[in-house]
matplotlib code that plots the C-alpha trace (Angstrom):
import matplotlib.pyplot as plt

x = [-0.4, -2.6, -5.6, -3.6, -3.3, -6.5, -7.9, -6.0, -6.9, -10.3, -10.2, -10.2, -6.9, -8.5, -12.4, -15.4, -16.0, -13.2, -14.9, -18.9, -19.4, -18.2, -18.7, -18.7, -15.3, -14.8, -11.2, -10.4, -7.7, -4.4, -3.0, -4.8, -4.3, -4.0, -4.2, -2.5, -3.2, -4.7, -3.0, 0.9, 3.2, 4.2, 2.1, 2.2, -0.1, -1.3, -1.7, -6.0, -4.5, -1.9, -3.9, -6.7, -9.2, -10.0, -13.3, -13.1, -13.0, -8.7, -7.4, -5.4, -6.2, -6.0, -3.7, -6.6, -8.7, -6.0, -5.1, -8.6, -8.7, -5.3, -6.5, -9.6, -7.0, -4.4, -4.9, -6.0, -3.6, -0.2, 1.0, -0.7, 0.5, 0.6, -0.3, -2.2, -3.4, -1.1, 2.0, 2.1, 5.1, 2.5, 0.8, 2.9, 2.0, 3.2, 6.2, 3.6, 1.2, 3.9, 5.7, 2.1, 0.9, 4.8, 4.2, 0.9, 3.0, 2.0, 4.3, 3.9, 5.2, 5.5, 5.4, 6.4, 8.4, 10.9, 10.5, 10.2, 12.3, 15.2, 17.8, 15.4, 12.6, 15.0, 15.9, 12.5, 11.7, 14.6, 13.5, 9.6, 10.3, 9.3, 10.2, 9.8, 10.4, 9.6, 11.1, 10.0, 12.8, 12.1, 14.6, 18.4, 18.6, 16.8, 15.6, 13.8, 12.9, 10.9, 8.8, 6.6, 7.2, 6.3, 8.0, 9.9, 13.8, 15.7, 18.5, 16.2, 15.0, 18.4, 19.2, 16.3, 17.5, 21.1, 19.7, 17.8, 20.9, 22.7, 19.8, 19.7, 22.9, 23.5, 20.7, 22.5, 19.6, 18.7, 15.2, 13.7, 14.6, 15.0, 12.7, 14.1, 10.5, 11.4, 8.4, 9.9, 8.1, 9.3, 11.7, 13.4, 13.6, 16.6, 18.0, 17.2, 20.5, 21.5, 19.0, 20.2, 23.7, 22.3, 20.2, 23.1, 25.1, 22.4, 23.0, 19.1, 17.7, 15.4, 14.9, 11.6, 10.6, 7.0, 5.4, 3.3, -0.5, -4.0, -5.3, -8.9, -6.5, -7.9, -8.3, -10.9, -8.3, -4.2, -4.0, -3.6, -1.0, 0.4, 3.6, 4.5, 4.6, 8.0, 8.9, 9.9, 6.7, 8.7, 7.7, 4.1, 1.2, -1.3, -1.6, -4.4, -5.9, -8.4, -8.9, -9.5, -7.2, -6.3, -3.9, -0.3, -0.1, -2.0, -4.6, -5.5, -8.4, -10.6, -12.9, -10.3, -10.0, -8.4, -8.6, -12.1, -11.3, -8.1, -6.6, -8.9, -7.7, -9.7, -9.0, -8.4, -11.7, -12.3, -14.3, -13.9, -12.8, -12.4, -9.1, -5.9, -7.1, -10.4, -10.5, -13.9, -16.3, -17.2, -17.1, -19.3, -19.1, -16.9, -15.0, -14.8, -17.9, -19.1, -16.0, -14.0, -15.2, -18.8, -18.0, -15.8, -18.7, -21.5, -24.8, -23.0, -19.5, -20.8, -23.1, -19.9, -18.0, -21.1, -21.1, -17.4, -17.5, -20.7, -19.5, -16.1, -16.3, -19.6, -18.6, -17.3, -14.4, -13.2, -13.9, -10.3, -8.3, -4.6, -4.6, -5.6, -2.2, -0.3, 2.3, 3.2, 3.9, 6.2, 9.5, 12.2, 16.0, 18.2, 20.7]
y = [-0.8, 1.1, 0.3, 1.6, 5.1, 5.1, 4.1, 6.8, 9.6, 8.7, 8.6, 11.7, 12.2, 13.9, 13.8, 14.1, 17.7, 18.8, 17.0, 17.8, 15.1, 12.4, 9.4, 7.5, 6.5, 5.6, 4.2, 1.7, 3.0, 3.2, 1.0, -1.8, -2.7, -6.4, -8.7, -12.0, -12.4, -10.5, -12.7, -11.4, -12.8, -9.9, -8.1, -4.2, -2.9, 0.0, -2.2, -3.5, -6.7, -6.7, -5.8, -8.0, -5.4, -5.7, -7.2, -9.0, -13.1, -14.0, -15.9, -16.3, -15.2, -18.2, -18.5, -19.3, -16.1, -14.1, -15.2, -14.6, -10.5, -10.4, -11.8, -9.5, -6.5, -6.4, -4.8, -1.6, -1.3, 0.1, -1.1, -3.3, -3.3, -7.0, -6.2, -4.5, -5.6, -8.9, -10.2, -11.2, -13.8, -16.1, -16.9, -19.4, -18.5, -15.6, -15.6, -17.5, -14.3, -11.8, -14.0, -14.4, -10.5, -9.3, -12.2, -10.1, -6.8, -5.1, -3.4, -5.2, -3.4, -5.1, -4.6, -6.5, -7.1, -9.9, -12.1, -15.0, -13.7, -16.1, -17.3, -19.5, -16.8, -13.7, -15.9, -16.5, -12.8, -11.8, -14.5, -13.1, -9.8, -8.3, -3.8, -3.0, -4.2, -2.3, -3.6, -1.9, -1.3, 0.5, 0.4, -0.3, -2.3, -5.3, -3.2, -0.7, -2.5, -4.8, -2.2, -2.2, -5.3, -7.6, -10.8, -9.9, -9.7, -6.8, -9.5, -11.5, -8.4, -7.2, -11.0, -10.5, -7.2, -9.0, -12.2, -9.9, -8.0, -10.9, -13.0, -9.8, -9.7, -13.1, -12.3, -9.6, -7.1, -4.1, -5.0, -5.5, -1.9, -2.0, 0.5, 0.7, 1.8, 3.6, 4.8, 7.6, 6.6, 7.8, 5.3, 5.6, 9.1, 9.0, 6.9, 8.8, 9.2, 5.5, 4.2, 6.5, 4.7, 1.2, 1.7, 2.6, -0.1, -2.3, -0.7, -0.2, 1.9, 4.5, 5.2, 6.4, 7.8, 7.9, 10.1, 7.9, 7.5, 6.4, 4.6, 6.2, 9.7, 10.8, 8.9, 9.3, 9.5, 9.2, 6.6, 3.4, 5.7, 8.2, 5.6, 5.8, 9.4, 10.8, 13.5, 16.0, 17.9, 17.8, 14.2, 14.7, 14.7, 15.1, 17.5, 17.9, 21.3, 21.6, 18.4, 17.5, 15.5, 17.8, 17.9, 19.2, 19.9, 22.1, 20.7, 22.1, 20.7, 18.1, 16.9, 16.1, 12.3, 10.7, 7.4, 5.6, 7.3, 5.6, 3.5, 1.0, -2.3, -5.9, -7.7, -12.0, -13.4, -11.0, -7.6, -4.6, -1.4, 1.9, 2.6, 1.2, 3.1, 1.1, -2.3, -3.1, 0.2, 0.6, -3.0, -2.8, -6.5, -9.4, -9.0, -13.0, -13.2, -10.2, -9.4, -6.1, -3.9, -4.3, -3.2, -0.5, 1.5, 0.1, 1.5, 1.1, 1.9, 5.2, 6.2, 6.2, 8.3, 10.7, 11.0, 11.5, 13.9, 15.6, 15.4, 13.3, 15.1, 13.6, 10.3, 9.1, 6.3, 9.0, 12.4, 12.9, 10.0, 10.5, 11.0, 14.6, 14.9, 12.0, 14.3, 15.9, 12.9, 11.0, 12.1, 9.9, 9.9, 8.8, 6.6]
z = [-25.1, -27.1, -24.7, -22.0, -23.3, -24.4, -20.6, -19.4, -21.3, -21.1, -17.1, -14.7, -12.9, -9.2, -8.6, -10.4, -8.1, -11.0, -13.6, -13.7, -11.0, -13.3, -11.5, -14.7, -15.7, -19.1, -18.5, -16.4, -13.3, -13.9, -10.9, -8.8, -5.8, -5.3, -1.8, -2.0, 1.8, 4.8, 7.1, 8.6, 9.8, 12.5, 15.4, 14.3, 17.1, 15.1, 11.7, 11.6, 10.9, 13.0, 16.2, 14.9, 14.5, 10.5, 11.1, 7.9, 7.1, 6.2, 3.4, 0.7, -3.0, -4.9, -8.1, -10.3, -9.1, -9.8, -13.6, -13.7, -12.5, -14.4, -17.9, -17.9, -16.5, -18.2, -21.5, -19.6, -16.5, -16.0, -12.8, -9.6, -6.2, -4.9, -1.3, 1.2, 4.5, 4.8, 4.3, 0.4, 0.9, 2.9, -0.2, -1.7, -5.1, -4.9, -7.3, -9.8, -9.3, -9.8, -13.1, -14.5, -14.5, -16.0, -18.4, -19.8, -19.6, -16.3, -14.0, -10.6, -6.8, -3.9, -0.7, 2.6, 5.8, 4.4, 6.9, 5.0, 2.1, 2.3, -0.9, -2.5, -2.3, -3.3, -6.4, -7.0, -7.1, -9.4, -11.8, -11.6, -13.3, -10.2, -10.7, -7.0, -4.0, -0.8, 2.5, 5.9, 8.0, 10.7, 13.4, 12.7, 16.0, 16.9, 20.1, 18.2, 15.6, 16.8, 19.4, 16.1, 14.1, 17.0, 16.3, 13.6, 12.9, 11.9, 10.7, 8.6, 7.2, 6.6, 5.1, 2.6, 1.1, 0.5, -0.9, -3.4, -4.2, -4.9, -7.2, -9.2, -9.6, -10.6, -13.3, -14.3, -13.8, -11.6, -11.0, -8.9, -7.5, -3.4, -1.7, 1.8, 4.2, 7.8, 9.6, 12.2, 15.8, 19.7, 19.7, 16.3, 15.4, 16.8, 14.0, 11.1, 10.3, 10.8, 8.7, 5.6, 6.7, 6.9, 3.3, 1.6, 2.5, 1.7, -1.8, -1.8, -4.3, -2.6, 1.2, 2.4, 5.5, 6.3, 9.8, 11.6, 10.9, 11.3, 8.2, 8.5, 8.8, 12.0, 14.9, 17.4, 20.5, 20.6, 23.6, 21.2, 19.5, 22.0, 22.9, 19.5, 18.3, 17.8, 20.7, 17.9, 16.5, 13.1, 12.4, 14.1, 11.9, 15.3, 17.7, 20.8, 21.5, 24.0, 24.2, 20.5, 18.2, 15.4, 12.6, 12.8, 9.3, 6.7, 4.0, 1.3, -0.1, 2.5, -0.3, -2.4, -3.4, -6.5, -5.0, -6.1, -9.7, -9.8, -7.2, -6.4, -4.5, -4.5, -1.5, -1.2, -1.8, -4.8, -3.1, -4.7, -2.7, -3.7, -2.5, -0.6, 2.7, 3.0, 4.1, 5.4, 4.8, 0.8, -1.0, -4.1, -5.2, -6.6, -9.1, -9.6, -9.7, -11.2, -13.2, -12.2, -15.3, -14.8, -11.0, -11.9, -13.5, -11.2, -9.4, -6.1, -7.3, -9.6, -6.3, -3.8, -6.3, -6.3, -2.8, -2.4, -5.2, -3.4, 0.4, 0.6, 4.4, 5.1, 5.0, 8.2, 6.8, 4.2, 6.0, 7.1, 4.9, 4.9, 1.2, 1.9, 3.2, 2.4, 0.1, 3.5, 5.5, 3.1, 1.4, -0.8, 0.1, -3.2, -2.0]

ax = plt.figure().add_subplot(projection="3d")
ax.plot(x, y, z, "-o")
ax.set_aspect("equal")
plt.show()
């Protein structure tokens, strides 16, 4: 523990413009982003992996590779995310993963479509120590919902969040805590309300609702994404004026960028990112072969923190990330 709070008062909490261009960070980030799997499950047309689009080589992290990021980790980390651009439940060690990392005292999320979360699974989860769970669920019929999860089932879904209610109850815990997703889109904004219904009666923990976007923030045109923009301009993050895709919110600050100081994520077969956005643009090594603390504070890694810090707008995968106005296109419902 005491590692912890010394990697975290020892590590910059926004970029190094705010802190003399330190690209150097003495403390190691205080969440990870972890992929189990870059494979899915479901067909999101607007998801890289969904639409087949990534661009990078799939697979699954292997149990050993983990323990191995984990065990070198650990000390220094608060929390890891165990997913990204997959469904984690396809790795069949997953549980293994998630019991192993709570085992050395980190806080693990997770996040996923719960297709394949059925009662073997759910108990599985309850027994891992998992503390969050978050389960997309966007559409409250099977004829909206699956206009985005291709293939999927809202009742299977649905199945998953019970299952988990009911292994965690059995255990006599509250974790892990349900985290009900709904992305609004042109054919379920009109559902808004019906989802807060269906959440609650899930007894889930937290609903969030989430305005459709691009993962590189901007895209270059709106026809792949057009179809599925909500109608109301409320829940519209893009606008076009004279022919140009702009924003239909307000930024603040478009260098800003807290993400390769603290949020970094290291995909299946070990690359390092900088942040949960990127998936094929800034890998500066392996961590299992490199090890992630000699990459953390690298030439390459310490030079793309520069240059962000320098120009974050220059750079064409994180000149108009979502992060600069992620705040404004999310919001949490208590249930």
């Amino acid at each position: 523990m005491l590692k912890r709070v010394l990697s975290k008062l020892r590590r910059p909490n926004h970029t190094g413009k705010r802190f003399g261009n330190a690209c150097l960070v003495p403390g190691l980030p205080e969440q990870l982003f972890i992929e189990p799997t870059n494979l899915c499950d479901l067909k999101c047309p607007l998801c890289p992996t969904g639409s087949g689009k990534m661009g990078r080589d799939k697979g699954m992290m292997s149990f050993e590779n983990f323990k191995k990021l984990i065990d070198e980790i650990a000390e220094y980390i608060y929390n890891i995310t165990l997913s990204s651009f997959g469904e984690p439940f396809l790795n069949k060690e997953i549980i293994k993963m998630i019991t192993y990392a709570k085992g050395k005292g980190v806080a693990v999320s997770i996040l996923s479509n719960a297709q394949l979360i059925d009662r073997s699974c759910a108990d599985g989860i309850a027994g891992s120590g998992l503390d969050r769970i978050y389960i997309s669920l966007d559409g409250t019929t099977q004829e909206s919902y699956e206009k985005y999860k291709v293939g999927g089932s809202l009742q299977k879904a649905i199945d998953a969040v019970n299952f988990i209610q009911k292994a965690r109850a059995d255990k006599g815990s509250v974790k892990p805590l349900i985290i009900v997703q709904f992305i609004i889109m042109n054919h379920n904004e009109a559902e808004i309300e019906e989802i807060k219904i269906l959440a609650g009666r899930l007894k889930g923990d937290q609903l969030i609702f989430k305005m459709l976007f691009d993962l590189h923030g901007m895209p270059e045109n709106l026809k792949e994404m057009e179809n599925f923009f909500p109608s109301d301009p409320v829940y519209r993050i893009y606008k076009v004026e004279d022919g140009r895709v702009k924003l239909n919110i307000e930024m603040a600050d478009m260098n800003f960028c807290p993400m390769a100081w603290n949020y970094p994520m290291v995909s299946w077969d070990g690359s390092l990112y900088p942040c949960c956005f990127d998936y094929k643009s800034f890998a500066v090594g392996n961590v299992f072969k490199f090890g992630f603390r000699k990459l953390w504070n690298g030439k390459k890694f310490m030079a793309l923190r520069r240059n962000i810090a320098r120009s974050k707008i220059s750079l064409e995968a994180c000149s108009k990330c979502p992060i600069n106005f992620y705040d404004k296109m999310t919001w949490n419902v208590p249930l």
